[in-house]
C-alpha positions in Angstrom: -124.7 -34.6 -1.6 -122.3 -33.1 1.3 -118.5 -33.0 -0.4 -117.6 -30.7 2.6 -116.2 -33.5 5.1 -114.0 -35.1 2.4 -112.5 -32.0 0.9 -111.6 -31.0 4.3 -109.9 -34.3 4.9 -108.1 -33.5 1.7 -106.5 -30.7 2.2 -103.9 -32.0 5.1 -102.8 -34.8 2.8 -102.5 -32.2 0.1 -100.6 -29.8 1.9 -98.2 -32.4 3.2 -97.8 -33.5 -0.3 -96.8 -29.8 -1.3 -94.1 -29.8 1.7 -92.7 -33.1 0.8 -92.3 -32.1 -2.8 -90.7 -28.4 -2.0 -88.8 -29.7 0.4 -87.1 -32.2 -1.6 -86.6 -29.8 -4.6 -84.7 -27.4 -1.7 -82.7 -30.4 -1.0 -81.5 -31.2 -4.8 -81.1 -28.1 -5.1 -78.2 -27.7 -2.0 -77.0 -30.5 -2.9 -76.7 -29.8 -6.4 -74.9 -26.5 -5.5 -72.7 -28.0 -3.0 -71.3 -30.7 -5.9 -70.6 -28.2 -8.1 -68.3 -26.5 -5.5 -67.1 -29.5 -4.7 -66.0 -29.6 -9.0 -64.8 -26.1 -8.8 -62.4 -26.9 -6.2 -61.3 -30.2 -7.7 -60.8 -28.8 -11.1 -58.5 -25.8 -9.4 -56.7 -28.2 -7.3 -55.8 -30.4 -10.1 -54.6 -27.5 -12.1 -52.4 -26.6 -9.3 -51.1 -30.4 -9.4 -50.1 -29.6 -12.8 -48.0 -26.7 -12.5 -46.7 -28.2 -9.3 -45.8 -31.1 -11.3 -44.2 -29.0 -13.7 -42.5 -26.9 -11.3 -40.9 -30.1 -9.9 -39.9 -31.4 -13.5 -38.2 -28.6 -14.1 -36.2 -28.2 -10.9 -35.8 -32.3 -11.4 -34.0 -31.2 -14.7 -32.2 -28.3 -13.1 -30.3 -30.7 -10.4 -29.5 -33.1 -13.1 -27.9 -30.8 -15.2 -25.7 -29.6 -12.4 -24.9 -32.9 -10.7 -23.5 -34.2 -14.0 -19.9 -35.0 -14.0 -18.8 -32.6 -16.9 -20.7 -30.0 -14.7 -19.3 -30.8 -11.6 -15.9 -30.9 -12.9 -16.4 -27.4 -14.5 -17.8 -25.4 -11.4 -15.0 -27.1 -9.1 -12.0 -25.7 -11.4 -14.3 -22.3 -11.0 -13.7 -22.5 -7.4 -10.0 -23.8 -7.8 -10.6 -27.3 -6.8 -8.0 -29.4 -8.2 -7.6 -33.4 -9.0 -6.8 -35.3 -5.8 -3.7 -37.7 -5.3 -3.7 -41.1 -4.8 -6.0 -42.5 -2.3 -5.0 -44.5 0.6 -7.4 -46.3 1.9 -8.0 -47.9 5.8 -8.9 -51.8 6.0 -11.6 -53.2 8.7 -8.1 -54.0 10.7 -6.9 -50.7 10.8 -4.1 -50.9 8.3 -3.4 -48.4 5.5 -3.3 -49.6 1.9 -2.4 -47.5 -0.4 0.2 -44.6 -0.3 -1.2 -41.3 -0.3 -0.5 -38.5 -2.5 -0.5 -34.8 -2.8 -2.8 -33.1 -4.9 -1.5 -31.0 -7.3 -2.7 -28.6 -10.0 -1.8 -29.1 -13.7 -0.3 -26.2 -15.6 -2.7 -23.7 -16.8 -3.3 -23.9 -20.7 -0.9 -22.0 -22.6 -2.4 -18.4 -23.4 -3.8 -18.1 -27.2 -2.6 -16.0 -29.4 -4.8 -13.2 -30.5 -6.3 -13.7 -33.6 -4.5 -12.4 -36.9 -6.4 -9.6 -38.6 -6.5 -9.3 -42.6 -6.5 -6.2 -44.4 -8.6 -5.1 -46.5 -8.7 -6.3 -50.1 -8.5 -4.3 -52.9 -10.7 -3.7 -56.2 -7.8 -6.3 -58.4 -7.4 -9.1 -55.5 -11.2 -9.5 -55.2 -11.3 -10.3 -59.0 -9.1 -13.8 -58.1 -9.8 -15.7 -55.4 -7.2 -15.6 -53.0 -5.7 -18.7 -50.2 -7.0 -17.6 -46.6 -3.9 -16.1 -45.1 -5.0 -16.5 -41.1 -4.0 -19.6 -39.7 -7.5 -21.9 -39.2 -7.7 -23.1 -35.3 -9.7 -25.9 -34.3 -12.6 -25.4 -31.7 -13.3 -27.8 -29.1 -16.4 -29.0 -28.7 -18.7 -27.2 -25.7 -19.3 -30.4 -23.0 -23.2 -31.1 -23.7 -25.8 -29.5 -21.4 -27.9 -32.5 -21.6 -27.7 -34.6 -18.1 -26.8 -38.5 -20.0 -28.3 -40.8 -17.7 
């Protein structure tokens, strides 16, 4: 029996075989590789979405805060900005409506007085309760820090 001639046709068909399978593993496996950078990236870019997103919340927040009128109002009496006058206003025509008016500052709030100090109480007052004998003040309220939109 002579098995020489058709193992030696064989072998080329095997060997191409080998390639095509090798070379298709090398493949997966690059491409493999080259999706999982492609997921490293996108999970680092998306976590720098988030703190950018974050970032811009909170500046979003910070420019509220300071745009709202109580706010506003406060930092332009800290830069000695004062109430304007009456307006006066130009039509389409060209014609003034309106009279104008000088802005003026109000009076400055009287000064406080300083607050009255109590002496110390001694062994028999401490045994009766005693009437607070410093005048109580009222505290106005701080303007809220919360932007109401």
């Amino acid at each position: 029996m002579p098995s020489g001639p058709s193992t030696a046709a064989r072998t080329p068909f095997v060997l191409l075989v080998v390639v095509l399978l090798g070379g298709g593993l090398i493949t997966l496996l690059l491409l493999n590789s080259s999706l999982n950078e492609g997921s490293f990236k996108l999970s680092e870019l998306k976590r720098k979405t988030t703190e950018l997103t974050d970032q811009e919340q909170e500046l979003q927040r910070d420019v509220d805060q300071r745009s709202a009128p109580d706010a506003l109002q406060r930092r332009a009496r800290e830069l000695g900005m004062v109430p304007g006058g009456n307006p006066a206003f130009l039509g389409p025509d060209g014609a003034v409506r309106g009279v104008p008016g000088k802005a003026t500052a109000p009076p400055p709030p009287p000064p406080s007085p300083p607050p009255a100090t109590t002496p110390p109480a001694s062994p028999a007052a401490s045994a009766t309760p005693a009437a607070p004998t410093a005048p109580i003040t009222s505290v106005a309220p701080q303007p809220s820090t919360t932007p109401g939109r």
